[in-house]
N, C-alpha and C positions, 0 to 999 in steps of 0.2 A: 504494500500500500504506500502509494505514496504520499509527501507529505507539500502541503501549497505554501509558497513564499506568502508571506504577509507582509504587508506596503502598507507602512503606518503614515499619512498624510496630516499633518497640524499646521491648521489653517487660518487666515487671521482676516477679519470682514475686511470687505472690496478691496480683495487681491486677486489682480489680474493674472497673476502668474502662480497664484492658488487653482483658479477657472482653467487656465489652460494645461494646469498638469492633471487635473480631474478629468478632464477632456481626453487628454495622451493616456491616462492608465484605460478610461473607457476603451480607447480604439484597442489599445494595448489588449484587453479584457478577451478582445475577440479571437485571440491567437495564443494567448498564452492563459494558463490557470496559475490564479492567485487568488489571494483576498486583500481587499483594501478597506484600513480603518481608517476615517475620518474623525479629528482631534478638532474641537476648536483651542485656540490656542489661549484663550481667558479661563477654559476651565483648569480645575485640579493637575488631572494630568496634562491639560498641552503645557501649562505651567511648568508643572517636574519636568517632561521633556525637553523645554527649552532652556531651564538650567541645566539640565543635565549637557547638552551638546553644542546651548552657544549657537545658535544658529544667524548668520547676519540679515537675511533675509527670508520672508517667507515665502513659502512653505517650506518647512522640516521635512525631509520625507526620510525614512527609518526600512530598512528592505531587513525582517526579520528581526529587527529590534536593534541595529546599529546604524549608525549617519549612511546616506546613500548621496544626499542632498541638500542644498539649501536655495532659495530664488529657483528659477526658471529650470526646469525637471529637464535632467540631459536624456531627452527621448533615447537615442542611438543606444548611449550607456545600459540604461535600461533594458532595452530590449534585448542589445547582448549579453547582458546575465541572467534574464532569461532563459534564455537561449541552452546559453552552458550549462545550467542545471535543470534538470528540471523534475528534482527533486526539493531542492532547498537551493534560495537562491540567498548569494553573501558574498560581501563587499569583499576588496582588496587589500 
């Protein structure tokens, strides 16, 4: 059985490079299996996770629970670690 990357997403209102990575994991969605948690980033945890990793810009994105990301979602990136696992997908 295999096991799905999770793309943890923390978001911060009228971010346009929030909208356009939510976009890219959707199309993303239709080729590869994953699950994607959306965080806002005023709660609890998008809180913890923003001190946690310091991020300069939003959106955080987190592939399996470590930094993948911050601002504008490196499509390409993405979808080649996709690609290469595709069991558990994890950073460099």
């Amino acid at each position: 059985m295999s096991v799905k990357p999770v793309i943890t997403l923390v978001q911060a209102p009228a971010c346009h490079y929030c909208d356009d990575a939510a976009m890219a994991l959707t199309d993303l969605g239709a080729r590869f299996q994953f699950v994607v948690r959306t965080v806002e980033r005023d709660s609890d945890e998008g809180q913890r996770l923003i001190l946690r990793h310091r991020p300069p810009m939003a959106p955080l994105a987190l592939v399996d629970g470590e930094f993948f990301s911050s601002g504008r979602l490196p499509r390409r990136r993405l979808e080649k670690l996709l690609q290469s696992s595709s069991c558990s997908a994890r950073t460099a």
